[in-house]
C-alpha positions in Angstrom: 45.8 111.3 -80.9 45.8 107.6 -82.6 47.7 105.2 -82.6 49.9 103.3 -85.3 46.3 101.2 -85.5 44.8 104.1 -86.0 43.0 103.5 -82.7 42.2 106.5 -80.2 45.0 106.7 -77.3 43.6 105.5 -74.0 44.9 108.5 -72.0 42.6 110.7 -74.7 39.5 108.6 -73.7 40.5 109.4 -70.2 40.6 113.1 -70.7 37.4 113.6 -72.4 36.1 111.2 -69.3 37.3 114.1 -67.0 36.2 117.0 -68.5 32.8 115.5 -69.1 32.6 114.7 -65.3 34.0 118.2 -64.4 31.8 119.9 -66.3 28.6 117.8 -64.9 29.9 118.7 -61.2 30.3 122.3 -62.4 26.9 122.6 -63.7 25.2 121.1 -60.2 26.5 124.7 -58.8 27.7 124.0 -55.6 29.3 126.5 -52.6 32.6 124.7 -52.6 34.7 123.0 -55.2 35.6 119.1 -55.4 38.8 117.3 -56.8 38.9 113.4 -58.5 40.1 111.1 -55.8 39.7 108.3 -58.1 39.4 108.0 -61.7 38.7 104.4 -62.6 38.6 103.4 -66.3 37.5 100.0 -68.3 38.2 99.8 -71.9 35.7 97.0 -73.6 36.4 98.7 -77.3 38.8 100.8 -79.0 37.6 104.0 -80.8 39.0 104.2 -83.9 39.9 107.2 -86.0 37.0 107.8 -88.1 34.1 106.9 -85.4 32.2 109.3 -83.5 32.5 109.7 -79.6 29.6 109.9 -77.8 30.2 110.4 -73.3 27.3 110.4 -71.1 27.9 111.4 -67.6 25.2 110.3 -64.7 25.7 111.1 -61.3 25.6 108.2 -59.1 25.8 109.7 -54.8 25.6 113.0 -53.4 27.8 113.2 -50.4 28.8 116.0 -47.7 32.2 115.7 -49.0 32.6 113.4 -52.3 30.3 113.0 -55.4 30.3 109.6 -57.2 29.8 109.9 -60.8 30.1 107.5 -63.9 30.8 108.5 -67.4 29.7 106.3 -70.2 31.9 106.8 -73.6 31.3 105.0 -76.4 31.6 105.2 -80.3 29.2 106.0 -82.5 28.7 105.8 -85.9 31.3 106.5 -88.6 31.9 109.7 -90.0 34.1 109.0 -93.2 31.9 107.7 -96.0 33.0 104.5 -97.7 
């Protein structure tokens, strides 16, 4: 899921994004399901291979119809000793 720099693939980052958001909007329990109309991502640092990933979803609005949420990801501390 890296590439030849041994850095995580951004379309990775974006899936673990998504499920941590989806699984944030499935744990508010709501009477009717939502979709992503948007899914907006900034990449200040690359994750590399050996580093820890750490996601933190908040939830930003509560609307009738759409729920703004943000989803933190960054990497945390390395896991291969040195």
């Amino acid at each position: 899921m890296t590439n030849l720099m041994g850095i995580l693939h951004g379309r990775v980052s974006a899936g673990i994004i998504d499920d941590n958001i989806g699984a944030t909007v499935y744990t508010m329990d709501l009477r009717h399901p939502f979709s992503i109309i948007n899914n907006y991502i900034d990449c200040f640092v690359g994750v590399f291979e050996d580093e820890r990933i750490e996601a933190y979803t908040s939830v930003v609005k509560v609307g009738k119809q759409i729920i703004n949420l943000q989803c933190d990801m960054t990497p945390g501390f390395i896991l291969k000793s040195v």
